[in-house]
Phi, psi and omega in degrees: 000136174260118211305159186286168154246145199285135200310156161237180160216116211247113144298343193186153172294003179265296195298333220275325200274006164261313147346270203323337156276305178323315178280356186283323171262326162297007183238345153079049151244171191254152202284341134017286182270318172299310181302328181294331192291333190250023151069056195206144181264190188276351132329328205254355188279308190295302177331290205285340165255020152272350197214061185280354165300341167284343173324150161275157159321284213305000181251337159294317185303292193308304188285317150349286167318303168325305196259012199051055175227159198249170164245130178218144180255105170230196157269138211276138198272114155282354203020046176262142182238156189270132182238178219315309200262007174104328199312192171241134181205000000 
């Protein structure tokens, strides 16, 4: 069984398609085998965690799936805290 992966947080479209692979090989399937899941061949797999900017949503979701991983959105920490009157400090 394989340890889970630890919450991340992606800056760019480079870190999501180095995820992607990374969790890809660690579950130790081949891209191949993701293409079959995401109905793509394994030319378009190697393509897409070289270039995940090109991803579609509806393909991020799918791939997402593939690989048991969730997509979360929030707002991004700034580490500024708010004082009494809203100011930033």
């Amino acid at each position: 069984m394989t340890e889970p992966i630890p919450p991340q947080v992606l800056l760019s479209a480079d870190q999501l398609g180095q995820l992607l692979r990374a969790t890809r090989k660690r579950l130790k399937l081949s891209q191949g085998h993701i293409g079959q899941r995401l109905n793509l061949s394994q030319n378009r797999v190697s393509y897409l965690e070289l270039h995940p900017g090109d991803l579609s949503l509806k393909q991020l979701m799918n791939w997402c799936a593939a690989l048991n991983l969730e997509l979360r959105l929030g707002a991004k920490d700034t580490g500024l805290h708010q004082g009494p009157q809203g100011q930033e400090w």
